[in-house]
N, C-alpha and C positions, 0 to 999 in steps of 0.2 A: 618931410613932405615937399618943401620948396625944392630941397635938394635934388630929388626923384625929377619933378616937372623939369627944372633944368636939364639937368642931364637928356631925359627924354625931346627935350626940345633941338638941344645940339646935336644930337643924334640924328633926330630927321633931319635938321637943316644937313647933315652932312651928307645925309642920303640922297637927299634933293640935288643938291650941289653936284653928285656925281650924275645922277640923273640929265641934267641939263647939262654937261660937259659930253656925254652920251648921245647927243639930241643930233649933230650931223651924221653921226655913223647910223643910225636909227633911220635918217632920212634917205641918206644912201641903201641902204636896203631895202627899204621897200620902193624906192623907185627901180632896183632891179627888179623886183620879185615879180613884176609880170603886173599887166591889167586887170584890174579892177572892174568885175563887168557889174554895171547899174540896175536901175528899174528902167531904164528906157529907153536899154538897147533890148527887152524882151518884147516892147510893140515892132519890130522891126520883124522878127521872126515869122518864119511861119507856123501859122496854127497847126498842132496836135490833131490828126484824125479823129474821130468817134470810132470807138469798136465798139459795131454791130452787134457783136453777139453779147452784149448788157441786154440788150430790148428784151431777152427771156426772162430777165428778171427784174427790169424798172418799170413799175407803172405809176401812173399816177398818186401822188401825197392825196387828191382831194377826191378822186370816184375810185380810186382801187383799177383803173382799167389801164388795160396794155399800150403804149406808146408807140407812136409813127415813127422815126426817125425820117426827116428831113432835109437831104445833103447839099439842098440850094439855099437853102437859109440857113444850115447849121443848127437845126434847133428839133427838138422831139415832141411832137402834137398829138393833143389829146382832140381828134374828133368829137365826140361828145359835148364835152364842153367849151370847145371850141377856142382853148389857151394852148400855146408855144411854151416849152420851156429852153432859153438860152444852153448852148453847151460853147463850156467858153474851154482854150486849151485841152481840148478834148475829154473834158469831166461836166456831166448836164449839171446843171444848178435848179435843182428842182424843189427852191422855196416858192412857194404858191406868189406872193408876193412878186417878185420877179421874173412872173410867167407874162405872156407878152398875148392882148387878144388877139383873135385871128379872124374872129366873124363876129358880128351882129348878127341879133334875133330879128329875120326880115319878114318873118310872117305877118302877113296882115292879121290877122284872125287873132293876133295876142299885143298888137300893138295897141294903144289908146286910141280912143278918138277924140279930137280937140271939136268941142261944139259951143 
């Protein structure tokens, strides 16, 4: 058994060893291989359109009702209940959660009265 673990030990170290003799030519290639694009050359760009013709078939997660699309705010409204839903790179994000209000309830006739 001792024998085994040796052996398997000199083995990887030999692996290793060639590995790391390996390590500039490794560098050198991939500093040819071209740029590397990050997360935050994708805020630079510009946003992805909305296509229009989804509104035949997104309605709202919380009333079931048909959607606004919104092309100066970028986002698709539920009249009724009066929430926005963000459309980010041109896909709506329509978790109730991060739908965004758009109006308060101004009626007098349902607001409290402080007395």
């Amino acid at each position: 058994m001792f024998r085994n673990v040796v052996g398997r030990l000199v083995t990887e170290t030999g692996r290793v060893h060639r590995c790391v003799e390996n390590a500039p030519l490794l560098q050198r290639l991939t500093a040819v291989s071209g740029s590397v694009r990050s997360f935050s050359d994708v805020k630079d760009e510009v946003q992805q359109p909305f296509d229009s013709s989804l509104l035949e078939f997104l309605v709202c997660p919380l009333s079931k009702k048909p959607l606004r699309f919104e092309a100066k705010t970028n986002e698709l409204i539920n009249e009724e209940l009066g929430i926005a839903y963000p459309i980010i790179d041109g896909i709506p994000n329509m978790i109730p959660q991060e739908a965004r209000l758009i109006r308060k309830d101004t009626d007098p006739s349902t607001t409290p009265i402080q007395g």
